[in-house]
N, C-alpha and C positions, 0 to 999 in steps of 0.2 A: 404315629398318632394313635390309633386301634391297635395294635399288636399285643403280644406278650411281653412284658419288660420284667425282666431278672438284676435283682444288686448283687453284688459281691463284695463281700469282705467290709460291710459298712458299717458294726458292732452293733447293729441296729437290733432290740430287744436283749439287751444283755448279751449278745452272741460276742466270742474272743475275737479280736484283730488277729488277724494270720499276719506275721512280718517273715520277710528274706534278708537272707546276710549276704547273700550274693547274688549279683549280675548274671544277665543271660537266660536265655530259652528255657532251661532243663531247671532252672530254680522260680517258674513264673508259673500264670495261670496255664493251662492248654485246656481248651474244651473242642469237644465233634458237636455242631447243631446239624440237627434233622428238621429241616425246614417245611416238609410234604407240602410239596408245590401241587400236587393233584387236590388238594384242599383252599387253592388259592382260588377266589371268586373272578368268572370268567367277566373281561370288561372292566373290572375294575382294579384289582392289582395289577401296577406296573411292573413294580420292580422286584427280582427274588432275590432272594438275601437275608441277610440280617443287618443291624446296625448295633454300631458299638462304641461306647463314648467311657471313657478316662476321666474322674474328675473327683476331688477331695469328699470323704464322706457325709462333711458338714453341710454343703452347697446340694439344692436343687439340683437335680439332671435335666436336661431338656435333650434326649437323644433325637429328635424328630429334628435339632436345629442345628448342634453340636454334633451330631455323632458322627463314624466315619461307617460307610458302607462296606461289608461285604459280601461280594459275588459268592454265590456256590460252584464248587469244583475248584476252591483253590485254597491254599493253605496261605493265611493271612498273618505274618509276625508283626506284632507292634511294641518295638523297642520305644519306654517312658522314661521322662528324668525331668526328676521337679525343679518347678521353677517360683522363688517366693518374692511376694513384690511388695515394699513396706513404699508407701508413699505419703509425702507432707502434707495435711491439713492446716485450716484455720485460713490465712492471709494468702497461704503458699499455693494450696488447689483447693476445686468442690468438691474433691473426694471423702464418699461418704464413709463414718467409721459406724460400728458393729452397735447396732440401737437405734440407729437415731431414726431410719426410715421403717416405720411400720410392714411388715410383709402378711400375703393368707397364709404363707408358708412356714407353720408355724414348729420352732423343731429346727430350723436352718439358719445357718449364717446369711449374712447379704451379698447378692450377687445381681448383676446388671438385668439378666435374665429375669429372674423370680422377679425384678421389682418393675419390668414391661410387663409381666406377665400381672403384678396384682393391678396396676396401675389400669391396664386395659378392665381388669372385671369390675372396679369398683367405678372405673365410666358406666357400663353397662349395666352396673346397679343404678345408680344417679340419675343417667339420662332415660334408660328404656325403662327400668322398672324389674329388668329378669335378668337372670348369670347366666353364665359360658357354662354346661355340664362337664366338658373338660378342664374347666380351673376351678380352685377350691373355692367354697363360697361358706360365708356364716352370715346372710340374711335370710329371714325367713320370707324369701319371695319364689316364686316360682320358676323354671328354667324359662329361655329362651325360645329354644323347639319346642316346647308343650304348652307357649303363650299363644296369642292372637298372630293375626297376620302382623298387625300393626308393632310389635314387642318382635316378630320374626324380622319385619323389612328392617327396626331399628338396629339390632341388632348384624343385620348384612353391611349396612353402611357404616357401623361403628370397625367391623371387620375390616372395607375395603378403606376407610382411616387409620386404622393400624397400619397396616401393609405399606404407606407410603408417610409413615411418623406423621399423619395430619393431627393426631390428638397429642403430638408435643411430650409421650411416655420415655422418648429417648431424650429429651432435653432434662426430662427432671430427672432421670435414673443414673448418674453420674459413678463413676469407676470407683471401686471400696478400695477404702484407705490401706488394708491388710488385707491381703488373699494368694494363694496358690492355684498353680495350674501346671498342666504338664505338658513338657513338647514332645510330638510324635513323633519317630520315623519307622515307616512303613513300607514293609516290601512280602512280596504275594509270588507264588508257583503256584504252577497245576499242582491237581491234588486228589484223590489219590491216585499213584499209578498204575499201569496195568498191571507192574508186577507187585503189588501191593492188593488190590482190591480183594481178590479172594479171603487174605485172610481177615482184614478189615471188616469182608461181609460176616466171616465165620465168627468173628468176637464180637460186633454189632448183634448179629440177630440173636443171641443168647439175650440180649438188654429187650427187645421186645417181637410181638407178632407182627405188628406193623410195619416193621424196620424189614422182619424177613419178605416178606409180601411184596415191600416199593424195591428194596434195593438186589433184583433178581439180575442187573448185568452192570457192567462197567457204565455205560451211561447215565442211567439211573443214579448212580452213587454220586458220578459229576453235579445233576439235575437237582441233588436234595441234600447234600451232604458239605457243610463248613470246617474246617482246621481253623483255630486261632490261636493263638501262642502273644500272650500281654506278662511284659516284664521288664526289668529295670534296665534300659543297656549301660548305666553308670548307678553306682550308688551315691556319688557326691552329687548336690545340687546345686543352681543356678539361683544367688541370692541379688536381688535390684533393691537399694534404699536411696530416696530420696532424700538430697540434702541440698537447703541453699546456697547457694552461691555465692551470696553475699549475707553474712546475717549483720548483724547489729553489734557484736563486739568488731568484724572486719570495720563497718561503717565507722565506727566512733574513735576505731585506731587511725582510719585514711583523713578522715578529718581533722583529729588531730596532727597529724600530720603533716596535711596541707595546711591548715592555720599556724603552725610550725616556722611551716616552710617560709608561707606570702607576710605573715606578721612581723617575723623575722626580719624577713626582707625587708618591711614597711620601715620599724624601728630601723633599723640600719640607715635604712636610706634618710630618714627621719634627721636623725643625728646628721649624719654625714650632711644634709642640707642648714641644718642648723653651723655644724661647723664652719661651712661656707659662706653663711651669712654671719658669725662672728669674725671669718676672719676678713671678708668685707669691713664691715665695721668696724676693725682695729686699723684697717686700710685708708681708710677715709678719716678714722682719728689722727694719725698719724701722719696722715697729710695736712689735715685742718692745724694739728698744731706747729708743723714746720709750717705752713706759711702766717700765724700768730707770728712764732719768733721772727719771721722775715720783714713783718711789720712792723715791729717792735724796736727793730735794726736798726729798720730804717727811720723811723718819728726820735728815734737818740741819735742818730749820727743828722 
């Protein structure tokens, strides 16, 4: 939520996309974090670490929700492989396509995320009168924390409604019609070893004073120091489309087909009951006139 947050590779300002043609460890990102946990405030940070989140350069990051943690003292590989999900709108789903929902975030595609995250600030423009200082805001109202009590308590209770969807931001933020994401797997060692740390310290502390100062023994190095290693473990992707199941030429051929079938059937039978009642009725002619001639017989003889 407070920390430091680093992008990478996100061609943001002009900067080039770095691309890989191959798979694996040795062709991906690797970084060492120095975390200096002697810097960490006493009582209030829990956890040491970093966190690290994976996700298309277009899309908001929300590392504090998404991201995955890592411990210090251990070397963390996270082998990605994208995954792209084209889903049906209109009649089919409410998935939303690219425009239609207004975001603060402006500069990004739509993402379920970014659009709880406007949807909560612009409650708290509406109802309290002040924004969140941690989400972007374009009214000219003033924060939250630097309002009244009264803009402060409305604000806690618009908070402790987020937390359990009382204000209804996941009902309306419904999944994008187009989007990418990527699936992780993840596997961690200690890091670095004993027989490794010396030289580690000796190529570290050239980088700065600080580094040589905290990381004076093997502990210390466990205590402040991250490996991460993010790269492709396939380069072919994982593509999901949406298609129905039944559209409107299958409907109009089964229809056809059954009207085919039962009308068919109807005619058939149709006739065929027609035939039976002609040949009833040639039946009963044929009787009425043999018993004509038998009367006829008999009034001449």
């Amino acid at each position: 939520m407070y920390g430091n947050c680093y992008s990478f590779n996100t061609g943001a300002n002009g900067a080039d996309i770095i691309h890989t043609s191959k798979p694996g460890p040795s062709t991906g990102l690797q970084l060492t974090l120095f975390i200096e946990q002697n810097e960490y405030l006493n009582g209030s940070t829990e956890n040491a670490g970093a966190v690290v989140l994976v996700h298309p350069p277009d899309t908001v990051p929300f590392p504090e929700e998404q991201g995955l943690e890592l411990p210090p003292g251990f070397s963390t590989s996270l082998g990605v492989r994208l995954s792209v999900i084209e889903r049906i709108g209109g009649k089919y789903s409410d998935c939303i396509k690219a425009g239609e929902m207004p975001l603060l975030y402006k500069g990004y595609n739509y993402s379920v995320e970014a659009c709880v995250k406007t949807c909560y600030q612009n409650t708290l423009v509406n109802d309290c009168k002040c924004f969140d200082t941690t989400l972007p805001n374009d009214k000219p109202i003033p924060a939250c924390v630097d309002g009244t009590k009264r803009t402060r308590r409305c604000m806690y209770g618009m908070a402790n409604k987020q937390k359990t969807d009382a204000l209804g931001c996941r009902e309306k933020c419904h999944q994008p019609c187009s989007g990418r994401s990527y699936k992780e797997t993840v596997s961690m060692s200690h890091w670095p070893s004993y027989a490794f740390d010396d030289k580690l310290y000796e190529r570290l502390s050239k980088r700065s004073s600080k580094i040589k100062e905290t990381l004076l023994d093997h502990n210390e190095s466990r205590r402040n120091l991250i490996k991460l290693k993010v790269f492709f473990s396939e380069l072919n992707f994982e593509s999901i489309t949406e298609k129905p199941a039944f559209d409107s030429v299958d409907l109009l051929s089964n229809l056809g087909g059954l009207m085919g079938l039962y009308i068919g059937a109807s005619v058939i039978s149709l006739f065929e009951f027609l035939e039976f009642v002609g040949k009833v009725c040639c039946l009963i002619k044929t009787k009425w006139n043999v018993s004509d001639e038998a009367n006829i017989r008999v009034q001449m003889g």
